[in-house]
C-alpha positions in Angstrom: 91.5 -94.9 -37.4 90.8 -98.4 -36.1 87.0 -97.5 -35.9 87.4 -97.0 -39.9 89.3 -99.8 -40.4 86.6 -101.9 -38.7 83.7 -100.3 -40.2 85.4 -101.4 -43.6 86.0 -105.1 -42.8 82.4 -105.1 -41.5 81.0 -103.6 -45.3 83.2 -105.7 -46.8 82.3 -108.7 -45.2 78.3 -107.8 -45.3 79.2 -106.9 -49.0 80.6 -110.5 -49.9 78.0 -112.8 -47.6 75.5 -110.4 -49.7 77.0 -111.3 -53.4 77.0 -114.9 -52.1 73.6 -115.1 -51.2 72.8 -113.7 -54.9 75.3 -116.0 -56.6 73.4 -119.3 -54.5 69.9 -117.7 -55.4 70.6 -117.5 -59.2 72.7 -120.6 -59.4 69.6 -122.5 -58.1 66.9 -120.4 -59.9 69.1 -121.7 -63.2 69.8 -125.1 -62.6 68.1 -126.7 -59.7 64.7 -125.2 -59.5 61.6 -126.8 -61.1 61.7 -124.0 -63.8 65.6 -123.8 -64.2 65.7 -128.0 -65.1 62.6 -127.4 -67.3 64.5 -124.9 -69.3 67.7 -127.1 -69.2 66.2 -130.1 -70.4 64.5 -128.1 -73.3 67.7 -126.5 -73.8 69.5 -130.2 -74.0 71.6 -128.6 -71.1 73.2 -131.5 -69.4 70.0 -133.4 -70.4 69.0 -136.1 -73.0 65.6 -136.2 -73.9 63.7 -139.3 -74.6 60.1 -139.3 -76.5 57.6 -141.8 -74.7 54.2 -141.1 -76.2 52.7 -139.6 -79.0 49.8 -138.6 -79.3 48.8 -138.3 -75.4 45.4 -139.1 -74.5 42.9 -137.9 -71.6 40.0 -137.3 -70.4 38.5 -134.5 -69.4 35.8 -134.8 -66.4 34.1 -131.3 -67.3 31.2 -130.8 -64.3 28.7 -128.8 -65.5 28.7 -126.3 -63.2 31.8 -125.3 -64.2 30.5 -124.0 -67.5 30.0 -120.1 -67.1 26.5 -118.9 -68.0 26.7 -115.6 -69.1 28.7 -113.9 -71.8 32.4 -112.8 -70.4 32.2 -115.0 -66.9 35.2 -116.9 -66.5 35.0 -119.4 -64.2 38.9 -119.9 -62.4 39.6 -123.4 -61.9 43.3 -124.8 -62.0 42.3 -128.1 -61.3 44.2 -131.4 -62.4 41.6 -133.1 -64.6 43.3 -136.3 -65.6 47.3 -137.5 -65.7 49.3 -138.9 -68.4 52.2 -140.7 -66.6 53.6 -138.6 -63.8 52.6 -135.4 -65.6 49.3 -133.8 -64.3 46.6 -131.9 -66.5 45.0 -128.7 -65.5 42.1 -127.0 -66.5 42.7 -123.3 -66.3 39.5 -121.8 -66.8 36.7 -122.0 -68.7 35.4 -118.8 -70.1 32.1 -117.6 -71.9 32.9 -115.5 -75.1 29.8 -114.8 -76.1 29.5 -117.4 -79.1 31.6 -120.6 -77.4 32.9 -121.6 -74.7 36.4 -121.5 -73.9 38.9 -124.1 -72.4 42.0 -123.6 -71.3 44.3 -126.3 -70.1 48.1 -126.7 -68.9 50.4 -129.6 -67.4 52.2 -129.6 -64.3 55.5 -131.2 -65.6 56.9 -134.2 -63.4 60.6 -132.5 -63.2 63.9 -133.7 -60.9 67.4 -132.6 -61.5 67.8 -136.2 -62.3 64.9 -137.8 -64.0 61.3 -136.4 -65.3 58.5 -136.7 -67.7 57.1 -133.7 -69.2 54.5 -132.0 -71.8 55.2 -130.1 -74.6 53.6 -128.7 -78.3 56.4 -129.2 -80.3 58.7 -131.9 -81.4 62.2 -132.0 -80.0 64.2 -133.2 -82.5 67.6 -134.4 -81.7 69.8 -131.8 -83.3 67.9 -129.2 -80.9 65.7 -127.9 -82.8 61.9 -127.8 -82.7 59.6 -128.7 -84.8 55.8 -127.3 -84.6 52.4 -129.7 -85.3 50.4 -128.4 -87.3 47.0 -126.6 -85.6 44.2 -128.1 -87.4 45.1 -131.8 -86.6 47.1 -130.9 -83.2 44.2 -132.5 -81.0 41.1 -133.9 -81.7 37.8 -133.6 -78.9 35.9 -136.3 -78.6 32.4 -136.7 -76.5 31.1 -139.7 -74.2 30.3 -141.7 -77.5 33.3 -141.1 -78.6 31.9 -138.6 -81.8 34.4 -135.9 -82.7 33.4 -132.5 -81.7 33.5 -129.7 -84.3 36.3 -127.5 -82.6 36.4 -123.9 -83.2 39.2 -121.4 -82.6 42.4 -123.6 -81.0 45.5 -122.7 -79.9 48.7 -124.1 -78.7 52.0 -123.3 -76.3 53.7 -121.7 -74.6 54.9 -124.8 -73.1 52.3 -127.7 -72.7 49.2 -125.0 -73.0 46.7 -125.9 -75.2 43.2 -124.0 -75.8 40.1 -124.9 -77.6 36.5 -123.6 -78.0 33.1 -125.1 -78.6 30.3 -123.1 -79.9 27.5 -122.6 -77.2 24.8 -124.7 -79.3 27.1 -127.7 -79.7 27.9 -127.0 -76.0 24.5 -127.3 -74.8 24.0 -130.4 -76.6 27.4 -131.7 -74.8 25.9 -131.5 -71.2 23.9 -134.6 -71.3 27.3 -136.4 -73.0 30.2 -135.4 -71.0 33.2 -135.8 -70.2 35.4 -135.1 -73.4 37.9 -137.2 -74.6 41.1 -135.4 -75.4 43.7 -136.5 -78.2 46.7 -134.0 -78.5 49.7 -134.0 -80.6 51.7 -133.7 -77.5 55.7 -134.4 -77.5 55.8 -136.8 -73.6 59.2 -137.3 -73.2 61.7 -138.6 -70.2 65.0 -136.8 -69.4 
């Protein structure tokens, strides 16, 4: 009977450290990880959110051997390319589709639990809501003389992605006139 009573407490005790552990894990996940504060802020949980800049401007140092050759190579990257404030800019990838080339960029948001600066494609307005840009003027590529760039397919979100592609003639011609000059419609804001 007292071997019972033992093995009990000894569940019961492995039991509770074990629902503590997933209690801490999910508490921090929520609130104190880079991702959980990210949501929070966008959430306006606990956070106030301050706009900073708008549009954000960069420039992209494209090497040219990062520009795939042949038709579906994708060329794996996930280097930061430029930085507006604290927030760094990623380029993805950069795939070949055949008729254009394919740029895919992202921003590593600067986030604390108690100050930050981040990215994002939409407008937070103060009530909560969001507000979307609109595509065709979103963001604007520019080469080394500063000439716009006739941009094909584009795409925004989630988050701070953003996506363009420039036909493989125009893209040939770009090689002797990078890098590209980058205007997006970003929301910067502060928390």
């Amino acid at each position: 009977m007292l071997k019972n009573k033992s093995l009990i407490y000894k569940t019961l005790l492995c039991t509770g450290f074990f629902v503590i552990i997933l209690i801490s894990t999910l508490f921090y996940k929520n609130n104190l990880s880079k991702e959980g504060i990210y949501n929070n802020v966008l959430n306006y949980d606990g956070y106030k959110i301050y706009e900073v800049q708008k549009p954000v401007n960069f420039t992209a140092s494209i090497e040219p051997t990062w520009i795939p050759k042949n038709k579906n190579e994708v060329i794996e990257l996930n280097k930061e390319i430029a930085k507006v404030g604290n927030v760094e800019i990623l380029l993805e990838n950069i795939m070949h589709r055949g008729n254009d080339i394919y740029f895919n960029f992202d921003a590593n948001q600067f986030i604390n639990y108690d100050s930050g600066e981040f990215l994002y494609n939409y407008i937070l307005n103060e009530d909560g809501t969001a507000t979307s840009y609109n595509l065709s003027n979103s963001f604007n590529i520019y080469d080394n003389n500063k000439t716009l760039i006739d941009v094909g397919q584009r795409g925004l979100g989630p988050n701070s992605k953003i996506y363009f592609g420039i036909n493989i003639e125009i893209m040939v011609l770009l090689q002797m006139a990078l890098p590209l000059y980058i205007m997006v419609q970003y929301y910067m804001g502060i928390h």
